[in-house]
N, C-alpha and C positions, 0 to 999 in steps of 0.2 A: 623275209619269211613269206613262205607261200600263204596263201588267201585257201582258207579252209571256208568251202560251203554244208551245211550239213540236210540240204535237200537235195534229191536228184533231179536236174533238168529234165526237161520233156523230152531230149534224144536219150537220156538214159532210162526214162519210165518206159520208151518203146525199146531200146533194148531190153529191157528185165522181161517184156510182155512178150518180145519176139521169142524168148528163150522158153520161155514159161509154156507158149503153146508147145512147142516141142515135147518137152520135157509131160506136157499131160499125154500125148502117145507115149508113153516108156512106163507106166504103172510101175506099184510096188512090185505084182506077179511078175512085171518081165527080168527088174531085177531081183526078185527073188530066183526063180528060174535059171536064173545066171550061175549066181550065188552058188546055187546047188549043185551045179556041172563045173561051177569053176570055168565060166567061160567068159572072153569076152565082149565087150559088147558092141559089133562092128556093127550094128544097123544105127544105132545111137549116135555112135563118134563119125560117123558116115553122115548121117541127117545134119549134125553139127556143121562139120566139117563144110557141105553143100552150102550150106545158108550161110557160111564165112564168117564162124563164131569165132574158129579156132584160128584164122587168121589175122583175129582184133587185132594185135599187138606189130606185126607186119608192115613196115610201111607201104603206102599207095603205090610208091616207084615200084613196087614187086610182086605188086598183086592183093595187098591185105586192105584190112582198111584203117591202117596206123593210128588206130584209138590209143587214148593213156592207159596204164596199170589199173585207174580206178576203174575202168569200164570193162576192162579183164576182169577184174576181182569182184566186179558185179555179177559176170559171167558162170564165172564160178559158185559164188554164192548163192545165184538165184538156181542152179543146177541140184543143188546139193540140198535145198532150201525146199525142194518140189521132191524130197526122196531119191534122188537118183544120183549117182556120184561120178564127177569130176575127174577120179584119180586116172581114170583109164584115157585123158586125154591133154592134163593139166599141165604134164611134163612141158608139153611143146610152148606154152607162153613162158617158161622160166627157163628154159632153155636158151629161148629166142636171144634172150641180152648178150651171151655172151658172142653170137654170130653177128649179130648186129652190130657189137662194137667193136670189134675185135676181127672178125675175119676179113678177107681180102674183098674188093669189089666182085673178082674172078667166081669167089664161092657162093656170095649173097643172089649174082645173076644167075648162076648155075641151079644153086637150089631153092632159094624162096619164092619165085613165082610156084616151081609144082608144089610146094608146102603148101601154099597158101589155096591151091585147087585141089589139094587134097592127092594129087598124083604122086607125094610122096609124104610119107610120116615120120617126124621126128620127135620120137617118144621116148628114145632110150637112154638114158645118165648114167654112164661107166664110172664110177667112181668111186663107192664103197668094196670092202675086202675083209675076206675072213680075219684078217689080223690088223686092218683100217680100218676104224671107224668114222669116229666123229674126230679123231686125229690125222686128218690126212695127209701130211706129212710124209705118216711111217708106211703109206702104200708102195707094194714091193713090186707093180706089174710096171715092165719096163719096153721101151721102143728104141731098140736102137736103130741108127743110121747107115742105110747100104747104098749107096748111087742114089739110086732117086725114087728109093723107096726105105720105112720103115719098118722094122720085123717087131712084133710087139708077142711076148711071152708074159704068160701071168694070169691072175684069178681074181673075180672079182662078183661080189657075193649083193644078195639082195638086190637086184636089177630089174625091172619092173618093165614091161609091154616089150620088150627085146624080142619077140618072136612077133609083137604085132606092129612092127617099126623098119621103114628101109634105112634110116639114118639113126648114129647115136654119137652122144659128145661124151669121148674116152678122154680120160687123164689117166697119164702114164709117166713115169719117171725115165726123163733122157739123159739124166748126166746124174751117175751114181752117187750117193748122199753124202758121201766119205771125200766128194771131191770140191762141194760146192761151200759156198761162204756161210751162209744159212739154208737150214730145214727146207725152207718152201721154196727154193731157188731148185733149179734143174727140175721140176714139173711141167710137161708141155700137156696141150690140149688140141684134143681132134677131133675133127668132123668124120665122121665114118661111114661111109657104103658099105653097110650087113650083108648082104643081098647078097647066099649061096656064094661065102667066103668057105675057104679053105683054112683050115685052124683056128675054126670059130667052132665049140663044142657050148648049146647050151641047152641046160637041164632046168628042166620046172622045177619048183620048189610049193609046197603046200602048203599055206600060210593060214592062217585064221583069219585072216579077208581075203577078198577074190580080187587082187592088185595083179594079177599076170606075173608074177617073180620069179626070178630067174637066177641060177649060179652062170657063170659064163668062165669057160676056157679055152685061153688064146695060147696057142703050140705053134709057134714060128709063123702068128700072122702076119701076112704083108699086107701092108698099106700102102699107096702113093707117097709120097711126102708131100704132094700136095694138097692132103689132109688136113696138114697142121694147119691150125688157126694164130695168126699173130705169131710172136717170136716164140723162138723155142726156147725151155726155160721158166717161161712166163705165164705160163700155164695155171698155177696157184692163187696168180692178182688176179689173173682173167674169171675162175673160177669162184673168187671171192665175191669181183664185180656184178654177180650177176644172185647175190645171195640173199640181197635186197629183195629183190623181186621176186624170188620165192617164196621169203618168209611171209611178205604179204601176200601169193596170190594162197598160201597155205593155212595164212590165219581164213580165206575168203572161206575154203572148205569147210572148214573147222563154224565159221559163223554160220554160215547155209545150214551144216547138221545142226546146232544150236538150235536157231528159230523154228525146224521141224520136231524139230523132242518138244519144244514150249505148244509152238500148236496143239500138236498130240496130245500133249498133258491135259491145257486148257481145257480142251474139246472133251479129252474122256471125263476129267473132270468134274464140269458140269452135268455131265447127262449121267453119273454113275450117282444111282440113289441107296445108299446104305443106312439104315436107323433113321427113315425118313427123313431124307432131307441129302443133297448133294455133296458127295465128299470133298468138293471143292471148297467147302463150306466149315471144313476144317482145319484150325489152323496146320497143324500136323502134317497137311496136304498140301494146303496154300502157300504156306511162309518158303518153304524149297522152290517151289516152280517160279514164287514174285523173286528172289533172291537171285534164283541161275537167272534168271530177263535180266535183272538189273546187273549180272555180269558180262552178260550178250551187250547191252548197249554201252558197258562203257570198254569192250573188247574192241567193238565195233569203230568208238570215235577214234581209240589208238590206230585201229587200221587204217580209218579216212586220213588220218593225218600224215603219216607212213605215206600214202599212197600219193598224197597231193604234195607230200617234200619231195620224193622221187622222182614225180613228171615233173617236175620243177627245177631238177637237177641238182637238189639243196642235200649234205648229208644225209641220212635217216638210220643206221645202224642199230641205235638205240630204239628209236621207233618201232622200224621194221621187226626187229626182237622180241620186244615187248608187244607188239600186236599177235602175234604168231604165236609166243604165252598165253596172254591174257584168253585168246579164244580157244587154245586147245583144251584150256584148262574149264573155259563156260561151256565148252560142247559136252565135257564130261561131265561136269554139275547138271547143267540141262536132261542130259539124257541116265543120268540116276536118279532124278527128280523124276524124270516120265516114266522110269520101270517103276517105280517107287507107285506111283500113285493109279499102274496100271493092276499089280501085283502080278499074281499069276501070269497074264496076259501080255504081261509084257517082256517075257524069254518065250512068249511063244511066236514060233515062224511067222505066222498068218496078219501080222502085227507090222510086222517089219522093222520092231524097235531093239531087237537083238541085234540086226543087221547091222544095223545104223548103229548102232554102241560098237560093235566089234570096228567098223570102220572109223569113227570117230576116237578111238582109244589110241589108234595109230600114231595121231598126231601130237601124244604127248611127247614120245619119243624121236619122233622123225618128221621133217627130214637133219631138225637138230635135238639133242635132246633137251627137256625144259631145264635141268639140272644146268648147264650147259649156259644157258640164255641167265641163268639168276648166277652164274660166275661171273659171266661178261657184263652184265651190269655194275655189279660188283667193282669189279675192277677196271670198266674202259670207260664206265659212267659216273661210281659216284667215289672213284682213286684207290680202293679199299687193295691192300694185299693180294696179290693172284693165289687162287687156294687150288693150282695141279700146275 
């Protein structure tokens, strides 16, 4: 069993510190400003990016500075944790696993030194569909094989920074369902050069958060075949392997908005004087904001643990899960406890606690749904009957 610490050493207090000055250039107003154009936010992920935040996860041989998932996941948190959000550049550390374990020497040399300087971005996760969801299985976008290249036809829904990404990891079905032994079998996975493709149609989509979302359609794309990552086929385990590491660096977002809803509360809190005397001083007020903390911190030790079985190389499925729950669910308590106790104040713009709710609500549904996570515990954790 991994050695769980539950302080951050002094390389991680100066990373959270290095991040934090960043992140105090980037104000509420700039992402409010954002927010409001629906733009994204390249001076941000760029500033990041320079300082080689976003290539933590990267090994050294390529450029990065091949830190563990916890120090990712600090990265995140502490982004998120300072008002400003993560989603527009999060992709690329959960991304990362499955190139790293999976693809060829040929691909990792080719493109994770520019990843890692920022000369190219890989932000894009092909892999949801109007008719796939959280079943991915039954997705219908397919790549068949011509010489020595693949043609890839199909649609694929909710796609997020695809316009602000040279690379994206597509899953496609190579070997039609009706032919293989099981469901997840004939799934490949690709590495992709976006970049002014021909049979790449994709349309924004207007989301109730400013995540860059995108519909995408592929009409007789060609791709290399030297695309594919790992065997063809294989595509499903590769994509499972790397699910880990999501779920934790997604509970980190989810913590980061948490602990800025409790700041906010705290602070307005105190200093809001009603009936003489502070309404924080009510239980009414009080008992919600002590209540979602004490969700945040026991959200939080699920994820340390999650995170230190994973660099450990130790199972964590259930961990990973269950962190990814526990916080999406304290980010939402958190942040109805801060509208709560802001009232009016707090669906208003200037506040920035609407934001931060709309962006935080995300996470209950995606990138799995929590329904979804209290099945699998269910049943791959404590034996119970599978209920779908």
């Amino acid at each position: 069993m991994a050695t769980i610490s539950l302080r951050l050493t002094d390389e991680q207090r100066a990373l959270e510190k290095g991040v934090t000055e960043i992140c105090k250039r980037y104000p509420g107003e700039y992402w409010r400003e954002l927010d409001a154009r629906r733009e994204y936010p390249e001076k941000f992920v760029d500033e990041l990016t320079q300082a080689g935040y976003l290539a933590a996860l990267i090994p050294q041989e390529y450029g990065g500075a091949g830190l563990p998932i916890r120090d990712g996941a600090l990265i995140l948190e502490t982004i998120h944790a300072n008002g400003g959000s993560a989603s527009a550049c999060h992709a690329q550390m959960y991304i990362m696993g499955t190139v790293l374990r999976h693809g060829s020497d040929a691909q990792k040399q080719k493109y994770l030194p520019k990843i890692a300087t920022g000369e190219l971005r890989l932000q894009a996760f092909g892999v949801t569909e109007p008719d796939a969801g959280s079943d991915t299985t039954k997705l219908k976008t397919t790549a068949v094989r011509k010489g020595d290249r693949y043609v890839v036809n199909g649609r694929k829904m909710f796609i997020s920074r695809a316009q602000q990404s040279d690379l994206m990891l597509l899953l496609a079905r190579t070997t039609p369902v009706e032919q293989v032994a099981r469901r997840t079998d004939g799934l490949s996975v690709f590495l992709v050069d976006i970049r002014g493709l021909n049979g790449l149609e994709i349309r924004p989509l207007r989301m109730m958060m400013n995540h860059s979302t995108n519909a995408l359609f592929f009409d007789n794309l060609e791709i290399p075949a030297s695309s594919l990552i790992g065997q063809e086929g294989k595509g499903f385990s590769y994509i499972l392997d790397g699910m880990n590491a999501e779920r934790i660096l997604v509970a980190s977002d989810s913590l980061g908005d948490a602990r800025w809803f409790i700041e906010k509360a705290v602070a307005y809190s105190s200093q809001r004087v009603i009936f003489g005397k502070p309404i924080g001083a009510n239980q009414g007020v009080q008992f919600p904001i002590a209540k979602a903390y004490m969700a945040i911190e026991a959200a939080d030790l699920m994820r340390t643990k999650a995170a230190k079985l994973f660099d450990a190389d130790i199972s964590c499925g259930p961990e990973a899960n269950m962190a990814k729950y526990l916080a999406s669910e304290a980010a939402i308590e958190a942040g109805n406890a801060c509208i709560d106790c802001h009232g009016g104040y707090g669906f208003a713009e200037e506040y920035d606690i609407e934001r931060k709710f709309r962006e935080s609500r995300l996470y209950r549904a995606a990138p799995i749904n929590n329904n979804l996570i209290m099945a699998y515990v269910g049943e791959h954790v404590l034996g119970m009957p599978r209920s779908y």
